[in-house]
C-alpha positions as protocol buffer text, in pm:
chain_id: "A"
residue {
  index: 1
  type: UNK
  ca { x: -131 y: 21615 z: -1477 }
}
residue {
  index: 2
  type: UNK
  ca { x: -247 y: 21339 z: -1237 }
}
residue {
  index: 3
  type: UNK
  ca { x: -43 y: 21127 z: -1010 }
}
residue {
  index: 4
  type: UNK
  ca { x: -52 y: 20800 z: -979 }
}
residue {
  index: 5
  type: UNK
  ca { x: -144 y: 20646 z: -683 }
}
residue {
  index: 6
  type: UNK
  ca { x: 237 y: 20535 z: -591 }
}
residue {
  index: 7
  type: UNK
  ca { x: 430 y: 20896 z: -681 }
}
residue {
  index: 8
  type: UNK
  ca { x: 148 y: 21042 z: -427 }
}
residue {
  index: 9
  type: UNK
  ca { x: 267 y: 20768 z: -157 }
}
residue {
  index: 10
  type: UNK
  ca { x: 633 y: 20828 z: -268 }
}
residue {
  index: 11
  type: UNK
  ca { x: 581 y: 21217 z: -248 }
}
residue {
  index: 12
  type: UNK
  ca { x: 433 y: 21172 z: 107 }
}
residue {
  index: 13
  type: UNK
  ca { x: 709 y: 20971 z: 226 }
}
residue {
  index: 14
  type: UNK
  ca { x: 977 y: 21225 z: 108 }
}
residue {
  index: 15
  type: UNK
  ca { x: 805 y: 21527 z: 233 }
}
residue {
  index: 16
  type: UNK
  ca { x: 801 y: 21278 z: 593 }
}
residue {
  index: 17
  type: UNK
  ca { x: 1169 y: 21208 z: 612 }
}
residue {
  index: 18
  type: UNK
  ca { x: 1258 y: 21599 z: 479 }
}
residue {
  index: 19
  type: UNK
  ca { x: 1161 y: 21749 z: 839 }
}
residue {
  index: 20
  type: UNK
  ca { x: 1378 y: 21742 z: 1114 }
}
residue {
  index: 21
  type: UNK
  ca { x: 1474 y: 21481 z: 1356 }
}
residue {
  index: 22
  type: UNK
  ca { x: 1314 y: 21516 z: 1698 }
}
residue {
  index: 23
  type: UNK
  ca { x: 1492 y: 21449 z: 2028 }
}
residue {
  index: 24
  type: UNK
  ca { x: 1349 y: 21209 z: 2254 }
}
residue {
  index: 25
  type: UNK
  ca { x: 1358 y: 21358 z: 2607 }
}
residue {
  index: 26
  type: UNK
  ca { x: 1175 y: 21116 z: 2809 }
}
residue {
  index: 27
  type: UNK
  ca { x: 1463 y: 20833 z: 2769 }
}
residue {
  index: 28
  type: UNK
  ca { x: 1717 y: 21161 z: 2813 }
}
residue {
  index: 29
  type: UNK
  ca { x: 1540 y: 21230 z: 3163 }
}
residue {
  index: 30
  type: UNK
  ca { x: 1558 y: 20869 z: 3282 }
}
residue {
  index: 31
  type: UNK
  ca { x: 1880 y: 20841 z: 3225 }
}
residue {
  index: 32
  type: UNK
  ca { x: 1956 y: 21160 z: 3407 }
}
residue {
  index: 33
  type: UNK
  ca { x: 1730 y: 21086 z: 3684 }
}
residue {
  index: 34
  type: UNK
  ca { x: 1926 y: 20751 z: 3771 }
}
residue {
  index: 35
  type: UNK
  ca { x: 2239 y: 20934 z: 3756 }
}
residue {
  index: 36
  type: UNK
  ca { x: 2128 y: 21171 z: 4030 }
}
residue {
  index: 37
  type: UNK
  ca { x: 1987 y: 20897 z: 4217 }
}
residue {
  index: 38
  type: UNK
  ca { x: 2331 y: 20702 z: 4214 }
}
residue {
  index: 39
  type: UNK
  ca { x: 2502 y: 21052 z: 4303 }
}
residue {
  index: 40
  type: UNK
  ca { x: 2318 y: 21134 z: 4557 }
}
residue {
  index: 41
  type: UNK
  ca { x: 2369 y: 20730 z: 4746 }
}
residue {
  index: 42
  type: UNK
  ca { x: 2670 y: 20709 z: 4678 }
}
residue {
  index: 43
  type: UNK
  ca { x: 2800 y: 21041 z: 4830 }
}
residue {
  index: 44
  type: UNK
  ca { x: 2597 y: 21025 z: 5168 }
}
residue {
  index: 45
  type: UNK
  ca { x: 2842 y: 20785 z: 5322 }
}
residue {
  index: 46
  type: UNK
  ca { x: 3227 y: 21018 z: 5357 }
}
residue {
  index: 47
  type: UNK
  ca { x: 3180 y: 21220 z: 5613 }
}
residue {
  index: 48
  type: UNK
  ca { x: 3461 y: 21460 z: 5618 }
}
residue {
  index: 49
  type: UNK
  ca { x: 3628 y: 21635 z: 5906 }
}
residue {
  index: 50
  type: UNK
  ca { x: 3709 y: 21975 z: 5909 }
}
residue {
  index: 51
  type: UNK
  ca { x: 4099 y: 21937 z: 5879 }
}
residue {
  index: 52
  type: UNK
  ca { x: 4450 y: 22187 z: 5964 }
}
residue {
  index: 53
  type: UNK
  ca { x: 4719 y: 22136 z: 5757 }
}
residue {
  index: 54
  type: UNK
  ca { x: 4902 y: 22142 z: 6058 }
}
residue {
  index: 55
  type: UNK
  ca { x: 4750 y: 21811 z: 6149 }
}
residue {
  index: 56
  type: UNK
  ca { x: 4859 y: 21464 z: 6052 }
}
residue {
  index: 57
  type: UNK
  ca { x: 4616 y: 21237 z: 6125 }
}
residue {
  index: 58
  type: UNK
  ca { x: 4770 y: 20872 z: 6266 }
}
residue {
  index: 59
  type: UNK
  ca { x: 4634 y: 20620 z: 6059 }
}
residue {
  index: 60
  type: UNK
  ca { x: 4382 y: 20354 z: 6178 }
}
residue {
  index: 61
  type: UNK
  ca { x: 4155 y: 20079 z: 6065 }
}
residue {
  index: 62
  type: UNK
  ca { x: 3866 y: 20115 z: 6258 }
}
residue {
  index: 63
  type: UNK
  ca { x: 3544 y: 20098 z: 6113 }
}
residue {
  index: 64
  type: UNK
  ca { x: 3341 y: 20285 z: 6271 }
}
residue {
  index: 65
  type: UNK
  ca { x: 3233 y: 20650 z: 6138 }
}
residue {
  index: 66
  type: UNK
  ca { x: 3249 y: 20964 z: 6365 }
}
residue {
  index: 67
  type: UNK
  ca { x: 2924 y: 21146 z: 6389 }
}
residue {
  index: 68
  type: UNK
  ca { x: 2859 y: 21518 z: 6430 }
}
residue {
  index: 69
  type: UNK
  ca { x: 3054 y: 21697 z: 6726 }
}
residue {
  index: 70
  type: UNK
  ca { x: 3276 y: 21934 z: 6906 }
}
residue {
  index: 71
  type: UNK
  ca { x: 3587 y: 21908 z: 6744 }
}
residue {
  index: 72
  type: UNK
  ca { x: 3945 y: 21985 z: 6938 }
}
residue {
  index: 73
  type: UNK
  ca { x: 4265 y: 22022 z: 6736 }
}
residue {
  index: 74
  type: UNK
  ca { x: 4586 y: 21955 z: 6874 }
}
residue {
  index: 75
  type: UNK
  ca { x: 4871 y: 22059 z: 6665 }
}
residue {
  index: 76
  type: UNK
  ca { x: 5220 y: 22087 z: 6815 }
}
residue {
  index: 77
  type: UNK
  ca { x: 5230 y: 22445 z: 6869 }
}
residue {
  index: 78
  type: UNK
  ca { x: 4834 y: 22528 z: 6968 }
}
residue {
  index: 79
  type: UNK
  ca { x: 4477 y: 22362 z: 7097 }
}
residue {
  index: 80
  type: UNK
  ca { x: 4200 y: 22512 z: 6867 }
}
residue {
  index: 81
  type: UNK
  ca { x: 3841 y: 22454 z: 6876 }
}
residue {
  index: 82
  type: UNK
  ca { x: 3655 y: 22486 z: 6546 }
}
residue {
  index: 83
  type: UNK
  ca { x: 3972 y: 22704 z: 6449 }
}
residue {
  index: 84
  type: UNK
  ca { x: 3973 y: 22920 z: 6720 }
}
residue {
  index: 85
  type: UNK
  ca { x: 4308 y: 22895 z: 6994 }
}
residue {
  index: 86
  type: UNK
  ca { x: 4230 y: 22827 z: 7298 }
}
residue {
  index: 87
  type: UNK
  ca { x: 4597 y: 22744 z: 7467 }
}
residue {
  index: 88
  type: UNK
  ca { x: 4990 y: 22715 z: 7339 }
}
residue {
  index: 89
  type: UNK
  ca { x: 5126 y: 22344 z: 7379 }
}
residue {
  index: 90
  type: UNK
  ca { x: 5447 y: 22490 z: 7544 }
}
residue {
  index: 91
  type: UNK
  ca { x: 5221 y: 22675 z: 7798 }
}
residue {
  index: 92
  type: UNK
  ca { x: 5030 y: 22366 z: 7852 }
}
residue {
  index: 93
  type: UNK
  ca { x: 5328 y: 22085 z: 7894 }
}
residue {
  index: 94
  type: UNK
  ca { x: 5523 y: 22342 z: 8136 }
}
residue {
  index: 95
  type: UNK
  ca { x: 5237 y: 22345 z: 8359 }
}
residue {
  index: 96
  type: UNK
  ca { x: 5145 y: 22055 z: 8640 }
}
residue {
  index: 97
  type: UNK
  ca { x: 4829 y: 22092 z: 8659 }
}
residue {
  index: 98
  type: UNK
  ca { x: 4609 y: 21773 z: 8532 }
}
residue {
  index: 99
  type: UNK
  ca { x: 4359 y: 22015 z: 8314 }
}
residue {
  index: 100
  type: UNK
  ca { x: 4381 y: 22255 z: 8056 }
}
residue {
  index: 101
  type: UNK
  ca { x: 4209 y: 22616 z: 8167 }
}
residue {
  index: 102
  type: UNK
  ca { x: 4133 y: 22755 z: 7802 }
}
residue {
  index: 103
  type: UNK
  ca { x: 4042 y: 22416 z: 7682 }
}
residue {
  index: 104
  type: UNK
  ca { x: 3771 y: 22417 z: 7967 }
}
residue {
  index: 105
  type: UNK
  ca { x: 3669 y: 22778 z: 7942 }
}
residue {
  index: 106
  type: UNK
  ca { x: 3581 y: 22676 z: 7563 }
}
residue {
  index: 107
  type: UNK
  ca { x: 3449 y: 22370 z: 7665 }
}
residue {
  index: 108
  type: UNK
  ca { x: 3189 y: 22497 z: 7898 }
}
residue {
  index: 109
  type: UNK
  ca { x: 3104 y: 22788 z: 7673 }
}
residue {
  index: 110
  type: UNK
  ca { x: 3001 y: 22585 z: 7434 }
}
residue {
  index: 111
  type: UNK
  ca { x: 2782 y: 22345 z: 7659 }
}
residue {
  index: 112
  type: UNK
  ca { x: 2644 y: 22687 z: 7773 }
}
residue {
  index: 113
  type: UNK
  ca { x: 2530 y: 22716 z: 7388 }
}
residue {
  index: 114
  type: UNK
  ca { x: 2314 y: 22415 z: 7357 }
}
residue {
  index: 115
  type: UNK
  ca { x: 1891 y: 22354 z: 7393 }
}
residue {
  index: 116
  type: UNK
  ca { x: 1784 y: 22352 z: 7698 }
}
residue {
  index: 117
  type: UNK
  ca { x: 1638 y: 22069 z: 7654 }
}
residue {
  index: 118
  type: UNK
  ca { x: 1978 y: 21879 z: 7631 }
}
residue {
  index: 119
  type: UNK
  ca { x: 2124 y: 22007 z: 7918 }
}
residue {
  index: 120
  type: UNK
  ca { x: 1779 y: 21907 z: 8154 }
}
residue {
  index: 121
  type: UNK
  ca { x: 1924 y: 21571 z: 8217 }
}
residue {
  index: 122
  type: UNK
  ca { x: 2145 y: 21490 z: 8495 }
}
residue {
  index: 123
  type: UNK
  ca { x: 2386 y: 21232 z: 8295 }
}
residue {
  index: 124
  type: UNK
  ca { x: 2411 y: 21477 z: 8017 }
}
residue {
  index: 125
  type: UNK
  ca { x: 2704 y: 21368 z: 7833 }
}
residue {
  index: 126
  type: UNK
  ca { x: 2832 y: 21544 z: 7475 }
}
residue {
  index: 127
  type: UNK
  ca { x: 3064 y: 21453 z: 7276 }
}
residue {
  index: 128
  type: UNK
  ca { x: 3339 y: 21562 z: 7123 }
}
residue {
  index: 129
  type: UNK
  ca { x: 3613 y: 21459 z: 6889 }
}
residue {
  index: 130
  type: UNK
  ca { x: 4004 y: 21516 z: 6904 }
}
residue {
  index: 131
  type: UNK
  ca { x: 4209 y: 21572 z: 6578 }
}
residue {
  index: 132
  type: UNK
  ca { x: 4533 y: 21539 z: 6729 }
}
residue {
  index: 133
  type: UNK
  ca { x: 4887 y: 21538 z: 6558 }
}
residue {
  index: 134
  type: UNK
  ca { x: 5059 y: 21211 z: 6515 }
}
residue {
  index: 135
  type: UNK
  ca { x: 5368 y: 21401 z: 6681 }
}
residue {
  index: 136
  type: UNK
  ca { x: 5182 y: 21512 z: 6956 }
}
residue {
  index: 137
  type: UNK
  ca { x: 5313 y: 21354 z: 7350 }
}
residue {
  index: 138
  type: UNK
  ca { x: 5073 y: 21096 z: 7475 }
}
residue {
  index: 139
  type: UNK
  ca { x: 5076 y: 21360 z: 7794 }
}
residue {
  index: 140
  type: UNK
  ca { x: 4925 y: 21651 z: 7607 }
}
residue {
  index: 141
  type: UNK
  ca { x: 4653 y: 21406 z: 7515 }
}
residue {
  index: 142
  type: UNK
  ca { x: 4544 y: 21269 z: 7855 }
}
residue {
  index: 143
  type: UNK
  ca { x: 4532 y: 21645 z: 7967 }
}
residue {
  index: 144
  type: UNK
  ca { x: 4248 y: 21738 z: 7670 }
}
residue {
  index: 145
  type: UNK
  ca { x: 4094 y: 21413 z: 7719 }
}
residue {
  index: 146
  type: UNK
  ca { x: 4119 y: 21496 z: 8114 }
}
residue {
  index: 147
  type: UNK
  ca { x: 3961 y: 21838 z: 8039 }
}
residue {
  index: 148
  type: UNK
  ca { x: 3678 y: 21746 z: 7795 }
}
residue {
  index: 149
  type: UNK
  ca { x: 3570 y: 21470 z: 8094 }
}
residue {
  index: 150
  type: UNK
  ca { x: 3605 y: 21741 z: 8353 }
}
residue {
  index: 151
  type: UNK
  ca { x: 3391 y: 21967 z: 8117 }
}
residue {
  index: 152
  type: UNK
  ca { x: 3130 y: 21719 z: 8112 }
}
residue {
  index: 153
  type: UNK
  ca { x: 3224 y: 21584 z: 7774 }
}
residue {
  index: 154
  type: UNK
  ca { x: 3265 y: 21225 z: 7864 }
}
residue {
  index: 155
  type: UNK
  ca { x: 3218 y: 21067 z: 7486 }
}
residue {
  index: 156
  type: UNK
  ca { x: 3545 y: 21159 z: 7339 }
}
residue {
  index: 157
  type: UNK
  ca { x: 3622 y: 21007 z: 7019 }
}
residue {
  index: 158
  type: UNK
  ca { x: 3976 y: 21034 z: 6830 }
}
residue {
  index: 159
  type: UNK
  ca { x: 4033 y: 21136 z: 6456 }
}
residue {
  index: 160
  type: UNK
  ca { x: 4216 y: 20897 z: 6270 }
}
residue {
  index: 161
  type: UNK
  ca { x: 4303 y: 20868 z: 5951 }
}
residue {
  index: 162
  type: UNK
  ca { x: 4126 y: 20518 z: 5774 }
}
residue {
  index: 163
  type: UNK
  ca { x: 4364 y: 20286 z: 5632 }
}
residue {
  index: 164
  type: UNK
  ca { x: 4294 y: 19946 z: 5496 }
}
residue {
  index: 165
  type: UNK
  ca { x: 4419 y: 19676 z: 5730 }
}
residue {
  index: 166
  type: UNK
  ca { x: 4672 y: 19518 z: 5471 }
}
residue {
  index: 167
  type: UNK
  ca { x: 4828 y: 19845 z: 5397 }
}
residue {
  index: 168
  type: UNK
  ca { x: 4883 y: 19895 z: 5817 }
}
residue {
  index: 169
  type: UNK
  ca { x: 5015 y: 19584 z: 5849 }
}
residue {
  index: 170
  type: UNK
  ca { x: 5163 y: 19489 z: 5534 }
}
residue {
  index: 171
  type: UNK
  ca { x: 4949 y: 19146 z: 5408 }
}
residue {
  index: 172
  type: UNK
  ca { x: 4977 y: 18996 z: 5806 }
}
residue {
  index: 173
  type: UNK
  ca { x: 4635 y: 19070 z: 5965 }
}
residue {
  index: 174
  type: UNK
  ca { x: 4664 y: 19120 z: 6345 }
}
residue {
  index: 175
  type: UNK
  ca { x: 4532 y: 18827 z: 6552 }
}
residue {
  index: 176
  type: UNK
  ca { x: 4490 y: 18754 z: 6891 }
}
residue {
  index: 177
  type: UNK
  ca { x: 4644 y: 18413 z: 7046 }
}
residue {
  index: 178
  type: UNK
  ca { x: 4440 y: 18267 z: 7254 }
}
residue {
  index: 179
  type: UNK
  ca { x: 4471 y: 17980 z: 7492 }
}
């Protein structure tokens, strides 16, 4: 028996709509793609510090970021760089003497480390950052600082811990008076 013209059409259709739905991939990678994009902005800006959970950081609200370097812990017990001990705090504040002789050991075996082309320079300064306990004497930290300058480390930065400025000082902003 013959078909008419509109149960061929209406077969067609049917025998259309019976196979499976296909996934559209191209919209699926787009949307993917941005996602990566905004992941991968987004996370370049924390830069995180190597951290002992010995260490409370004082809290600040300084803006600016602290690049790459040296860092020196100061606990209240020890004086580690990158996690190694380099002097006991007792040992340290019972002394007199204005620097810190395992501090600069370290120090200077570590400038000993770098290119050759860094150290050509006569002004060669490196830097070096200080993750020091909120705890720790203000005389423990002018003896590292003291070292790292001896050491030829003259761009010491300090760790702090980034607040925002209302929760430092409650909703009062610090100004200065002037005259």
């Amino acid at each position: 028996m013959k078909q008419s013209l509109r149960a061929r059409r209406m077969a067609k259709q049917h025998r259309r709509h019976a196979q499976r739905a296909k996934l559209n991939l191209v919209s699926l990678m787009d949307i993917f793609t941005i996602i990566v994009f905004f992941l991968l902005m987004n996370t370049g800006e924390v830069e995180v510090l190597q951290n002992h959970k010995s260490i409370t950081l004082p809290e600040s609200v300084a803006a600016q970021k602290p690049g790459a370097t040296l860092v020196v812990m100061v606990n209240a017990e020890e004086l580690m760089i990158e996690g190694e001990v380099v002097a006991r705090v007792a040992d340290v504040l019972d002394r007199d003497e204005p620097t810190i002789a395992g501090l600069s050991r370290a120090l200077q075996a570590r400038a000993a480390l770098l290119p050759k082309s860094a150290a050509a320079g006569a002004a060669r300064e490196q830097a070096v950052t200080i993750m020091g306990d909120e705890a720790v004497p203000y005389a423990l930290l002018k003896k590292v600082m003291t070292t790292c300058a001896a050491a030829d480390y003259r761009n010491i930065s300090l760790a702090v811990t980034k607040v925002a400025s209302a929760a430092l000082y409650g909703d009062a902003v610090p100004t200065v008076a002037g005259g």
